[in-house]
FIMAR-186382 format. One record per atom (N, C-alpha, C): residue number from 1; residue in three letters; atom name; x, y, z. Coordinates in nm, 3 decimals, padded with zeros to 5 digits. Layout:
BEGIN
<loba><num>NUM</num><residu>Ala</residu><atome>CA</atome><u>X</u><v>Y</v><w>Z</w></loba>
...
% end
This chain:
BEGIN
<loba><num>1</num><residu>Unk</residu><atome>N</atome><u>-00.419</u><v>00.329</v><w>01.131</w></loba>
<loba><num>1</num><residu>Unk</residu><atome>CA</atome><u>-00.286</u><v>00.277</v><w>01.156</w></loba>
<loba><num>1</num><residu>Unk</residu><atome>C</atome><u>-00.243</u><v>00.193</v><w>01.036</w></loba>
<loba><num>2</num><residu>Unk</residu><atome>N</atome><u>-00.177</u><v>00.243</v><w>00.967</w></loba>
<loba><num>2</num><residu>Unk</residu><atome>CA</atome><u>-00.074</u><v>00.155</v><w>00.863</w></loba>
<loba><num>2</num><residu>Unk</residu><atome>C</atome><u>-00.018</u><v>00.038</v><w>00.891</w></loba>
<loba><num>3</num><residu>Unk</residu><atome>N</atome><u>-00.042</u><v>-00.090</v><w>00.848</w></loba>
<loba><num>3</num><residu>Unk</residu><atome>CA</atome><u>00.057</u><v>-00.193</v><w>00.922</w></loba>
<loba><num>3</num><residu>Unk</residu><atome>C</atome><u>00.161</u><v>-00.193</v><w>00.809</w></loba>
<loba><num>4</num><residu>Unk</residu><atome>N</atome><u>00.310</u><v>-00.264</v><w>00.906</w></loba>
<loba><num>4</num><residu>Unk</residu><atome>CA</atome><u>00.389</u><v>-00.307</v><w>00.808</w></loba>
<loba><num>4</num><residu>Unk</residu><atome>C</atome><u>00.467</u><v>-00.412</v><w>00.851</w></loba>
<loba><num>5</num><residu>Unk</residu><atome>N</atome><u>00.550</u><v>-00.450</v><w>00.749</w></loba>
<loba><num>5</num><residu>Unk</residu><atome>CA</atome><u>00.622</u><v>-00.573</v><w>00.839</w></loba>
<loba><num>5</num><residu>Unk</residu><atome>C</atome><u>00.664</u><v>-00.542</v><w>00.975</w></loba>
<loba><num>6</num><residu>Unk</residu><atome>N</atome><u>00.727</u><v>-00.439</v><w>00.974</w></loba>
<loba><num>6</num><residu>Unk</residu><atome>CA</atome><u>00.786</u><v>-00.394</v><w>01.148</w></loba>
<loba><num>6</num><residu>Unk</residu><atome>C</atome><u>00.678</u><v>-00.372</v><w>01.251</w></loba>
<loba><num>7</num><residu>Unk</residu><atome>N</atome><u>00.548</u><v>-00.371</v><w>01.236</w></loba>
<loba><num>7</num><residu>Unk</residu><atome>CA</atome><u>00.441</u><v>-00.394</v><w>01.332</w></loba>
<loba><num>7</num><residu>Unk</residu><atome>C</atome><u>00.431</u><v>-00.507</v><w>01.382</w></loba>
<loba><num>8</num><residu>Unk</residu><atome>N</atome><u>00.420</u><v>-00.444</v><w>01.568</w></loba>
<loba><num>8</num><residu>Unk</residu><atome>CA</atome><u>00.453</u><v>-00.605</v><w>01.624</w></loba>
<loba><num>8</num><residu>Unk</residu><atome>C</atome><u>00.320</u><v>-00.671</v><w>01.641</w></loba>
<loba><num>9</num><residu>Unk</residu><atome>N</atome><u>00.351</u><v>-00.792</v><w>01.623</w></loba>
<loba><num>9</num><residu>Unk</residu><atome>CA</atome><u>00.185</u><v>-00.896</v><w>01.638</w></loba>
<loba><num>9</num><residu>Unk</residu><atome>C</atome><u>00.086</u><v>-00.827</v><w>01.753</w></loba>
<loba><num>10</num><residu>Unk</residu><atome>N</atome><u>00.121</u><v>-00.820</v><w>01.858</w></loba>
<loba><num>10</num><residu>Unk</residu><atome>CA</atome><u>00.044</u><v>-00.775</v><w>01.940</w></loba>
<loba><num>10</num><residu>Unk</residu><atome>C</atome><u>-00.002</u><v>-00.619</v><w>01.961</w></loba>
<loba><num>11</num><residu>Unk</residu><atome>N</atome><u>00.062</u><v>-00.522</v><w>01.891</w></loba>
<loba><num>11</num><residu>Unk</residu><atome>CA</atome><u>00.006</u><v>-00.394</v><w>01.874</w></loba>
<loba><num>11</num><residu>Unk</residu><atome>C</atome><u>-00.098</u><v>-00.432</v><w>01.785</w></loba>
<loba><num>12</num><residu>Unk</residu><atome>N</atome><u>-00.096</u><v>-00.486</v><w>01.698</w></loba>
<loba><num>12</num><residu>Unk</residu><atome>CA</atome><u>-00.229</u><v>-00.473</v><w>01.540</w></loba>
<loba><num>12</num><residu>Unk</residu><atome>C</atome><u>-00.301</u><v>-00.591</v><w>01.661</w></loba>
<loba><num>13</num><residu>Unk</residu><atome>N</atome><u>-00.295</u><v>-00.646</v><w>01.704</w></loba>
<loba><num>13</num><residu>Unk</residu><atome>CA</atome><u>-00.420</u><v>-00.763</v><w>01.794</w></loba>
<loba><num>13</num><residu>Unk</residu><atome>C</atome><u>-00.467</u><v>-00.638</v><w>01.844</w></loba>
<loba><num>14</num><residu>Unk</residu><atome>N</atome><u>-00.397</u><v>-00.575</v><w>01.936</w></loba>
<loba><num>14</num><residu>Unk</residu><atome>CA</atome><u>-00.520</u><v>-00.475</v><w>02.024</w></loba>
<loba><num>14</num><residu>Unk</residu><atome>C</atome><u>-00.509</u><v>-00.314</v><w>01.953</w></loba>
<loba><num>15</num><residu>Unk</residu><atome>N</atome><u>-00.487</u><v>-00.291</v><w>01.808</w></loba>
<loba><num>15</num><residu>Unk</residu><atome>CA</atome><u>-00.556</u><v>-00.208</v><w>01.737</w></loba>
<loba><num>15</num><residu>Unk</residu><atome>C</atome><u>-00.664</u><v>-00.221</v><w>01.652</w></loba>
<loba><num>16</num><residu>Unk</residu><atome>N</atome><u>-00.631</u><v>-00.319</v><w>01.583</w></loba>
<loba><num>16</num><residu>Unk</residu><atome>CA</atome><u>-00.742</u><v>-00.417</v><w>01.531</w></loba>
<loba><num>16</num><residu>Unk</residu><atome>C</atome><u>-00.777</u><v>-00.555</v><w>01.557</w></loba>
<loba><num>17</num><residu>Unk</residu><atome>N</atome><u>-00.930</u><v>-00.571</v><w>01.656</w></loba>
<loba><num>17</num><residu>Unk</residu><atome>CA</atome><u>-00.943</u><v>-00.664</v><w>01.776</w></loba>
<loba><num>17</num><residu>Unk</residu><atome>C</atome><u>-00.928</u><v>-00.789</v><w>01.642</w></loba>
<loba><num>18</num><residu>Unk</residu><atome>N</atome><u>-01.028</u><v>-00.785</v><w>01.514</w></loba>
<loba><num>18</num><residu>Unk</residu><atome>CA</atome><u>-01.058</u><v>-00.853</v><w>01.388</w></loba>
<loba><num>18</num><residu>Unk</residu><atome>C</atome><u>-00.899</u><v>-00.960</v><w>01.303</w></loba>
<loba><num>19</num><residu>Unk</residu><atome>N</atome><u>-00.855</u><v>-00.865</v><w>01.359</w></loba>
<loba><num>19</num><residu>Unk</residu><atome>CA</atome><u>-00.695</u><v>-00.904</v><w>01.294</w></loba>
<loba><num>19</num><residu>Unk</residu><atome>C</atome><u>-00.686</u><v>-01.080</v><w>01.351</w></loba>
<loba><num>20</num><residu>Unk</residu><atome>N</atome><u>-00.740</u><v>-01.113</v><w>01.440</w></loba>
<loba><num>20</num><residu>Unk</residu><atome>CA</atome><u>-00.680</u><v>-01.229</v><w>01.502</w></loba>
<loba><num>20</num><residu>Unk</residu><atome>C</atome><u>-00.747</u><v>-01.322</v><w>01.384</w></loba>
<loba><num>21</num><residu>Unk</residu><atome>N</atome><u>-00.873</u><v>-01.316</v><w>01.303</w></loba>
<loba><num>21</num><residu>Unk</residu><atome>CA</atome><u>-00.903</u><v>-01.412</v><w>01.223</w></loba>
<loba><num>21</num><residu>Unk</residu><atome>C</atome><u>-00.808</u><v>-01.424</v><w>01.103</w></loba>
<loba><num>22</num><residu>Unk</residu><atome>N</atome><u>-00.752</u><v>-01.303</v><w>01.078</w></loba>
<loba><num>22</num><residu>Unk</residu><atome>CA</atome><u>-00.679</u><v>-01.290</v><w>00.969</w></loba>
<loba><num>22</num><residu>Unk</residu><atome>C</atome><u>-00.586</u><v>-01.347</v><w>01.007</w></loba>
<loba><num>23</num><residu>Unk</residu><atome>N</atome><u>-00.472</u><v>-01.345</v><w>01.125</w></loba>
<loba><num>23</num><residu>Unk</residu><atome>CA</atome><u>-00.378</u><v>-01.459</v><w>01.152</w></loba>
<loba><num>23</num><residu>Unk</residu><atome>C</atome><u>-00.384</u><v>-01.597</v><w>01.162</w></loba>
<loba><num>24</num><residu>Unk</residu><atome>N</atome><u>-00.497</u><v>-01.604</v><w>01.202</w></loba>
<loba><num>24</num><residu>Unk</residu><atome>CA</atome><u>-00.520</u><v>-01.725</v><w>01.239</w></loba>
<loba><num>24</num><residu>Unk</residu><atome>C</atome><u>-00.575</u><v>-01.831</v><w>01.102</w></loba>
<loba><num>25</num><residu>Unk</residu><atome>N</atome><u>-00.619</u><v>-01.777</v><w>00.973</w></loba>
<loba><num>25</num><residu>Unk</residu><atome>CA</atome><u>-00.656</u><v>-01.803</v><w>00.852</w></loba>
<loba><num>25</num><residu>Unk</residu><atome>C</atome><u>-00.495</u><v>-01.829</v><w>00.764</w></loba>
<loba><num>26</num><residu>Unk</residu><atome>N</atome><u>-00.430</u><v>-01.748</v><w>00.812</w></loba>
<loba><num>26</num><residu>Unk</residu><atome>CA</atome><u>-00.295</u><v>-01.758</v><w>00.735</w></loba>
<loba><num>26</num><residu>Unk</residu><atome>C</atome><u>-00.207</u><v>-01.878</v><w>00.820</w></loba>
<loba><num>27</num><residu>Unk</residu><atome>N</atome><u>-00.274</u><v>-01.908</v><w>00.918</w></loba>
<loba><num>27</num><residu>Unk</residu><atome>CA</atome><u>-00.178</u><v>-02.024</v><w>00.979</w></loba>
<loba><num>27</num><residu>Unk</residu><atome>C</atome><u>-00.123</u><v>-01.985</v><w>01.119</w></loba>
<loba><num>28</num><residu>Unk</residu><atome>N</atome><u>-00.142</u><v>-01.859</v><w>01.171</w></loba>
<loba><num>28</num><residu>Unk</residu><atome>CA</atome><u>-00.033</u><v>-01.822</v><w>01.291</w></loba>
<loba><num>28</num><residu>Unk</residu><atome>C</atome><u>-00.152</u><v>-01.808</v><w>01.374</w></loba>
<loba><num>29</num><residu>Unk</residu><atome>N</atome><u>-00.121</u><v>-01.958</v><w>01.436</w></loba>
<loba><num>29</num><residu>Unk</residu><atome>CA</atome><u>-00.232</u><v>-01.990</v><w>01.543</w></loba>
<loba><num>29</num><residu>Unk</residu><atome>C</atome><u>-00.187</u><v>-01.953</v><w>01.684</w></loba>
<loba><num>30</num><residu>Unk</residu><atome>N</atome><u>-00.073</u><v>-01.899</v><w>01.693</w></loba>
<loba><num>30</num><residu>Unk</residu><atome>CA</atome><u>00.022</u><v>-01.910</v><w>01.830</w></loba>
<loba><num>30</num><residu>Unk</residu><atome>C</atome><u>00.006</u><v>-01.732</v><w>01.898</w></loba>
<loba><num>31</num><residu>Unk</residu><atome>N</atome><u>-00.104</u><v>-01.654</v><w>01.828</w></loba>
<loba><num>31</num><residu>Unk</residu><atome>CA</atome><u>-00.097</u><v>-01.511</v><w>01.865</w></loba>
<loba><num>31</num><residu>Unk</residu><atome>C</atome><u>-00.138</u><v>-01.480</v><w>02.005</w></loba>
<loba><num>32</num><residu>Unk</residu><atome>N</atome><u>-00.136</u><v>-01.609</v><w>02.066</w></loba>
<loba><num>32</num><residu>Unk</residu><atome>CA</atome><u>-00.164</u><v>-01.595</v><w>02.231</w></loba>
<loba><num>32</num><residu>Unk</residu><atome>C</atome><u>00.020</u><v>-01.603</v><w>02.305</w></loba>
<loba><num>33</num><residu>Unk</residu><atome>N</atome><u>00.114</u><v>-01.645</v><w>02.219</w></loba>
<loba><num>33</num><residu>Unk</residu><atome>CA</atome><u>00.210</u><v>-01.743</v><w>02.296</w></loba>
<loba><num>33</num><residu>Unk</residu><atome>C</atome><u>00.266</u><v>-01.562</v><w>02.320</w></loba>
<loba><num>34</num><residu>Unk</residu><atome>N</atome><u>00.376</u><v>-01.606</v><w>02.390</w></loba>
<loba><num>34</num><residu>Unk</residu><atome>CA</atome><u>00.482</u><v>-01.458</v><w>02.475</w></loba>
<loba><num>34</num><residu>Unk</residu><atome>C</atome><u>00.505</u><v>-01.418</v><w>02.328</w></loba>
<loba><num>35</num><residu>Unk</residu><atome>N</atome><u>00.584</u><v>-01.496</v><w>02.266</w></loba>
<loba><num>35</num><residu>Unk</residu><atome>CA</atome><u>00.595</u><v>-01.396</v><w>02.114</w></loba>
<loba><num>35</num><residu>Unk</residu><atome>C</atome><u>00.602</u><v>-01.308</v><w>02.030</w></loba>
<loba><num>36</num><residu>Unk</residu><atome>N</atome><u>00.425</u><v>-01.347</v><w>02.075</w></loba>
<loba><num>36</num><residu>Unk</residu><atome>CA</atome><u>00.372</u><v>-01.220</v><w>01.987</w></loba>
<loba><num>36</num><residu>Unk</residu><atome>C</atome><u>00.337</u><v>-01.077</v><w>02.013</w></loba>
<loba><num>37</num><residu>Unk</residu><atome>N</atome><u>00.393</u><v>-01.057</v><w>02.169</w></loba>
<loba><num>37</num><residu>Unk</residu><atome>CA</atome><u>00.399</u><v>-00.967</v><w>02.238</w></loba>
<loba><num>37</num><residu>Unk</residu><atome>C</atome><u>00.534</u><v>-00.881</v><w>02.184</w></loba>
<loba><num>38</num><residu>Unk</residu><atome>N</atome><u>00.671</u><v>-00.950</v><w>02.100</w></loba>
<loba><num>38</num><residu>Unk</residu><atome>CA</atome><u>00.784</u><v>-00.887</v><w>02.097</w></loba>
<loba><num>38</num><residu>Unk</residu><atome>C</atome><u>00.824</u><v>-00.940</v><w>01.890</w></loba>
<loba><num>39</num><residu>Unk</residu><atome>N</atome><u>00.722</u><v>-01.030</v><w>01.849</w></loba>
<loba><num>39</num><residu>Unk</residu><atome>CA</atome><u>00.797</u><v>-01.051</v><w>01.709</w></loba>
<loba><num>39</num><residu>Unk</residu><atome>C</atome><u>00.692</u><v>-00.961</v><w>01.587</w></loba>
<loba><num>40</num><residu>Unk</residu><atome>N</atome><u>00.813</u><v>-00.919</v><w>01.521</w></loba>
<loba><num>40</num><residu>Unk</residu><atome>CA</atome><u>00.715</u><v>-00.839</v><w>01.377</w></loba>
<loba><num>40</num><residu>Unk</residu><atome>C</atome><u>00.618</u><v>-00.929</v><w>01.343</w></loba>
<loba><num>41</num><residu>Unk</residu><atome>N</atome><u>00.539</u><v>-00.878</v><w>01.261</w></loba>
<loba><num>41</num><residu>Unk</residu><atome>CA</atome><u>00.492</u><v>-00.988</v><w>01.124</w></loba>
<loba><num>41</num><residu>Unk</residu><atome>C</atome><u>00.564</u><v>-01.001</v><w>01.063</w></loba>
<loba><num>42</num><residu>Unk</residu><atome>N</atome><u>00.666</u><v>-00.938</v><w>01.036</w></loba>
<loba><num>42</num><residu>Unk</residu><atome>CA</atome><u>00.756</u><v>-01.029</v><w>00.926</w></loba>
<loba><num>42</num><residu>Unk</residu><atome>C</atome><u>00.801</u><v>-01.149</v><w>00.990</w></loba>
<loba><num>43</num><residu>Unk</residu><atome>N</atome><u>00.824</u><v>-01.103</v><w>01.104</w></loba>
<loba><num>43</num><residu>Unk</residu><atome>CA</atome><u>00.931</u><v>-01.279</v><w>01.186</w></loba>
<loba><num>43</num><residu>Unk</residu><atome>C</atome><u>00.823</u><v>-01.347</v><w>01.257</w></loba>
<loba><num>44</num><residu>Unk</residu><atome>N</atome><u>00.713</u><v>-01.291</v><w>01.272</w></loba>
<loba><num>44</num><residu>Unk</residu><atome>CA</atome><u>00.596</u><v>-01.454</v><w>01.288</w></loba>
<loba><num>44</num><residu>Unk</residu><atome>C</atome><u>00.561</u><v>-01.479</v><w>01.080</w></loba>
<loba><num>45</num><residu>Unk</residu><atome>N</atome><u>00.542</u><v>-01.425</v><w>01.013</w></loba>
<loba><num>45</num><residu>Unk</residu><atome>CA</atome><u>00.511</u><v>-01.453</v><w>00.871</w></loba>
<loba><num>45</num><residu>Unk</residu><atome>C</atome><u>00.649</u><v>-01.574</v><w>00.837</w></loba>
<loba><num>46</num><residu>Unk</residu><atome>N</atome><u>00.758</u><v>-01.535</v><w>00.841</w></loba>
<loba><num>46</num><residu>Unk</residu><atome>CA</atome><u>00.879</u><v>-01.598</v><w>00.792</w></loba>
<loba><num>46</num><residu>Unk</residu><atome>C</atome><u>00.860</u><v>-01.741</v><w>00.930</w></loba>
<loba><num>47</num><residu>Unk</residu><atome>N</atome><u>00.881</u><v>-01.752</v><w>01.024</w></loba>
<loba><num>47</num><residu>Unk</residu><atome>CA</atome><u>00.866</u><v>-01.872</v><w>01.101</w></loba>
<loba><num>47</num><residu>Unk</residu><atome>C</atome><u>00.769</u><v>-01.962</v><w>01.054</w></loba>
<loba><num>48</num><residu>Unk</residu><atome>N</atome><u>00.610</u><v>-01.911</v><w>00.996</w></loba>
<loba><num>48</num><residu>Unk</residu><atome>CA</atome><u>00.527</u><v>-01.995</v><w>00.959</w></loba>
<loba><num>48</num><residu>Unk</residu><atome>C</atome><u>00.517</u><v>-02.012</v><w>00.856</w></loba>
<loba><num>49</num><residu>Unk</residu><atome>N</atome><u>00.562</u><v>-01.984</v><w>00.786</w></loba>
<loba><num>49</num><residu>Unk</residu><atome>CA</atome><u>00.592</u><v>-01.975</v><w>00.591</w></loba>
<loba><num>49</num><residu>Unk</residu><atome>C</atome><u>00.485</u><v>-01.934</v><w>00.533</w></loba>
<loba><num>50</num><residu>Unk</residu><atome>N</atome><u>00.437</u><v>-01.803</v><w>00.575</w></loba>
<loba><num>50</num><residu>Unk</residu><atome>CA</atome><u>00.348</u><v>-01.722</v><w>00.556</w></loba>
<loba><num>50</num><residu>Unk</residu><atome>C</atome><u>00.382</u><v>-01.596</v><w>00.423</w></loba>
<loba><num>51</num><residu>Unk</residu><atome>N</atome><u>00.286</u><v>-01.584</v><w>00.317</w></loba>
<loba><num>51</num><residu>Unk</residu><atome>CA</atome><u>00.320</u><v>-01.477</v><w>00.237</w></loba>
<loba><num>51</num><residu>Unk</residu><atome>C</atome><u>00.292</u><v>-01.344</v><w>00.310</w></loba>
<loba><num>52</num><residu>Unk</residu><atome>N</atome><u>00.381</u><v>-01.286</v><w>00.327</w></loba>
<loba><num>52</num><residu>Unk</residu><atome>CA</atome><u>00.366</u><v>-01.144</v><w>00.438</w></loba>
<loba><num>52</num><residu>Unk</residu><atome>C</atome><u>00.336</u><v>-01.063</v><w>00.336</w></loba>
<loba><num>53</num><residu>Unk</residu><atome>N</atome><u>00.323</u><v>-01.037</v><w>00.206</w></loba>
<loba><num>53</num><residu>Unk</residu><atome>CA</atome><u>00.248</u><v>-00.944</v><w>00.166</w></loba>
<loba><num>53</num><residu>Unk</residu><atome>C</atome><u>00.094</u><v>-00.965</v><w>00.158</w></loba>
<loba><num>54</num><residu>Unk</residu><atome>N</atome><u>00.079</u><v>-01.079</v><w>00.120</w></loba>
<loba><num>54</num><residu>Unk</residu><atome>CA</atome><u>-00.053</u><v>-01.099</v><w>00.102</w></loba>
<loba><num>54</num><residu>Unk</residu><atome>C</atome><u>-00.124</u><v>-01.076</v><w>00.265</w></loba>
<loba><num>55</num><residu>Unk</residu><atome>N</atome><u>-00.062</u><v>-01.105</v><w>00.380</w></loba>
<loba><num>55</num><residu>Unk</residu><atome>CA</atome><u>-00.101</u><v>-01.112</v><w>00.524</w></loba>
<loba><num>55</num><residu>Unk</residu><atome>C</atome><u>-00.115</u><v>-00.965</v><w>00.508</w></loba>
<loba><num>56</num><residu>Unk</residu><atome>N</atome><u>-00.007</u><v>-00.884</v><w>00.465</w></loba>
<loba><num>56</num><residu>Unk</residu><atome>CA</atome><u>-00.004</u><v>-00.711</v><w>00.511</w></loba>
<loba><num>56</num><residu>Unk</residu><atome>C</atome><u>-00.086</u><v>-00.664</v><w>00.483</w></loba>
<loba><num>57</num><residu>Unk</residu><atome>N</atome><u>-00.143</u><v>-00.685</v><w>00.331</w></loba>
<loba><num>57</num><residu>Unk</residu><atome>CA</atome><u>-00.278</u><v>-00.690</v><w>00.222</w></loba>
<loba><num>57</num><residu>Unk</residu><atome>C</atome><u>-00.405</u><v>-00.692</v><w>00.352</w></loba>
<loba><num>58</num><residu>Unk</residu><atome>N</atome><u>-00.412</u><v>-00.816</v><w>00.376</w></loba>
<loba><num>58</num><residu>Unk</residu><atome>CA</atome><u>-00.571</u><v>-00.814</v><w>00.439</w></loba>
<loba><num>58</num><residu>Unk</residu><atome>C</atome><u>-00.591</u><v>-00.728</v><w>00.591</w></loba>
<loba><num>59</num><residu>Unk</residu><atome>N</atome><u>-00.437</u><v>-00.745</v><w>00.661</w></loba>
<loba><num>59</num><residu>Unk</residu><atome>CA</atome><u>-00.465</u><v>-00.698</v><w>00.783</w></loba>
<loba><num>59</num><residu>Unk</residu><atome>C</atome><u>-00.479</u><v>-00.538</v><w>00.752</w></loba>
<loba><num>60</num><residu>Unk</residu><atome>N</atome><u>-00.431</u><v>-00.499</v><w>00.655</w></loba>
<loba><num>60</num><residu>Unk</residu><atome>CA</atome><u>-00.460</u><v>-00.309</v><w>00.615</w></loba>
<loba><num>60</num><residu>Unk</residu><atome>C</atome><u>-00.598</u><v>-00.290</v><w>00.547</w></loba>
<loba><num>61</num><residu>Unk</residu><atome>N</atome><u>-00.675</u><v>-00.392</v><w>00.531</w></loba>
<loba><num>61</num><residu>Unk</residu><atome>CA</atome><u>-00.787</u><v>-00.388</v><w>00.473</w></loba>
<loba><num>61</num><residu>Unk</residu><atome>C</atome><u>-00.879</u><v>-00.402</v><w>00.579</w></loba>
<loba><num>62</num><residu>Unk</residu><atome>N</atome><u>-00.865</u><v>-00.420</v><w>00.715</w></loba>
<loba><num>62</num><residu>Unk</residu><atome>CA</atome><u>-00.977</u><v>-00.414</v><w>00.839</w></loba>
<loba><num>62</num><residu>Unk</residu><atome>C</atome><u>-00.958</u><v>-00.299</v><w>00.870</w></loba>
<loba><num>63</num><residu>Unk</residu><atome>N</atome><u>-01.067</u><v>-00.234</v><w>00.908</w></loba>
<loba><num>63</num><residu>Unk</residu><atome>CA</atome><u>-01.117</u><v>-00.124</v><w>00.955</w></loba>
<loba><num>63</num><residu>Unk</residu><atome>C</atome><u>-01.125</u><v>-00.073</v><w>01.053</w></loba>
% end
């Protein structure tokens, strides 16, 4: 699965279970709240002042 900005937080949580350290390292500690059930990574990256390429970078690099 390709991520991209338009991938919502909670599809890549339960495609890649691993992904949650990677959010949670970049600052977006909130991947439990309703949210992240309906916001891209781009619009949880941009709310937390997160570099979303560098985030897109590691989360396409888990396996």
């Amino acid at each position: 699965m390709l991520i991209t900005k338009d991938s919502s937080i909670m599809e890549v949580l339960q495609s890649k279970p691993y992904s949650r350290e990677i959010f949670v390292k970049h600052g977006m500690h909130c991947i439990d709240c309703l949210g992240s059930e309906f916001e891209s990574i781009e619009m949880g990256a941009r709310s937390h002042e997160i570099n979303l390429e560098l985030l897109l970078k590691e989360l396409n690099e888990l396996d």
